[in-house]
C-alpha positions in Angstrom: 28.7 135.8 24.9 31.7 138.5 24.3 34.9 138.1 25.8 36.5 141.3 26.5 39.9 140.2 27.4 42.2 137.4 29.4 44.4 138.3 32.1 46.8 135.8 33.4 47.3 136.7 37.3 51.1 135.7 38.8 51.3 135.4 42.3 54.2 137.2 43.3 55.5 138.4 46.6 57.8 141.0 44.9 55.3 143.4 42.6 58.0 145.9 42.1 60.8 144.1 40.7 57.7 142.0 38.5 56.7 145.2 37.1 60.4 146.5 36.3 60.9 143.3 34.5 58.2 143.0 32.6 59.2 146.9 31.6 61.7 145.5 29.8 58.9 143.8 27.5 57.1 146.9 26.6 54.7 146.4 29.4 53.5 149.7 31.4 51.1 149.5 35.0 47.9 150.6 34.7 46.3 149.6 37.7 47.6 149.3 41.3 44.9 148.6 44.5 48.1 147.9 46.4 47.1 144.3 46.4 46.9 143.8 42.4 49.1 145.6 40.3 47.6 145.4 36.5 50.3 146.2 33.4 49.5 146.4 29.9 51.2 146.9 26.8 50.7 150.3 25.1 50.1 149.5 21.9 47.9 146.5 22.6 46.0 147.6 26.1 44.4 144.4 25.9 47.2 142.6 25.9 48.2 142.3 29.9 49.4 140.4 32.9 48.2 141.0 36.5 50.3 140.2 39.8 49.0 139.5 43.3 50.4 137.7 46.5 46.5 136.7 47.2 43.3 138.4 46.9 42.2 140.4 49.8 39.0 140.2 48.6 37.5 136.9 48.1 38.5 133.2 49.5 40.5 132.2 47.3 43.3 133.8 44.8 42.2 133.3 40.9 44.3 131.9 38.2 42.9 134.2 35.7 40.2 136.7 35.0 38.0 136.7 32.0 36.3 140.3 31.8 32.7 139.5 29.7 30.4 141.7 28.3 27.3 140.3 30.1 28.6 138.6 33.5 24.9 138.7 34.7 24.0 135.8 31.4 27.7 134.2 31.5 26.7 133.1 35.9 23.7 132.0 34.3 24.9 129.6 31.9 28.0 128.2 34.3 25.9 127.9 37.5 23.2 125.7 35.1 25.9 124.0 34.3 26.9 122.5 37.5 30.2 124.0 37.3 31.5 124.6 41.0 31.0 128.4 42.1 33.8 129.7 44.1 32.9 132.6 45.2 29.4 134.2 44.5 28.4 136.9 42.0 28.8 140.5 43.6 30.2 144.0 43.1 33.0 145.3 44.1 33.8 148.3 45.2 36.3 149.4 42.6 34.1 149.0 40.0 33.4 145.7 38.5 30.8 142.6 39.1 32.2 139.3 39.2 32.4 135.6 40.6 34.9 133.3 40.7 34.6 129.7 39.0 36.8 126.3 38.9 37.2 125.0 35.9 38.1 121.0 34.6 41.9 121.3 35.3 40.8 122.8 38.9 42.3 126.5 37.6 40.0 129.2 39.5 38.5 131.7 36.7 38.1 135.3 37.9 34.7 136.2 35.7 34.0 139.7 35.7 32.4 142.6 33.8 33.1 146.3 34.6 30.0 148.4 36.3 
C-alpha cells in the first residue's frame, strides 16, 4: 500500500484569518469547497494543512485524511481487520473515493484516493 500524502485537518470557525496566518509560513490555498479550505506549501505541494468547522458531508468531522493509492485494497485490509468503520466507502462528488475510520487513540482517519 502507497501513501500519497497526510493532511492534518483544524477545525476552525475562522478559515480566513487561518489561512492569512498560515501565509506567513509559506503556505498558499489550493482548495476551497467553502466548507474545507486546503493550503499547501509551494515548494513542497505535499506538504499541507486543511481547515474545516465540520464536514458537511459525512457524520462525523475527521482528524486527518490519508489520500492512498489503492483505497479500494486499503477498506479491504482495515474492514478485515475489525477496525470500526465510520462512515462507508463512497464517492464524492468532487472527485475522490473515500471512508472514514477510527483508529486506537479514537482519532477519525479520512482515507481517500482521488477518482
Amino acid at each position: 500500500m502507497a501513501v500519497r500524502r497526510v493532511v492534518p485537518h483544524v477545525q476552525s470557525s475562522a478559515p480566513e484569518e487561518s489561512r492569512e496566518f498560515y501565509g506567513l509560513l509559506g503556505f498558499e490555498e489550493v482548495m476551497n469547497h467553502g466548507w474545507i479550505m486546503t493550503l499547501a506549501s509551494p515548494s513542497n505541494p505535499t506538504a499541507q494543512i486543511s481547515f474545516m468547522e465540520r464536514d458537511r458531508t459525512a457524520p462525523v468531522t475527521p482528524d486527518m485524511s490519508v489520500e492512498v493509492e489503492d483505497v479500494d485494497a486499503v477498506y479491504e485490509v482495515v474492514r478485515a481487520s475489525g477496525a470500526e468503520i465510520v462512515h462507508p466507502l463512497r464517492d464524492e462528488e468532487w472527485g475522490v473515493r473515500r471512508f472514514f475510520v477510527r483508529d486506537p487513540s479514537g482519532r477519525v482517519v479520512n482515507v481517500l484516493g482521488h477518482r
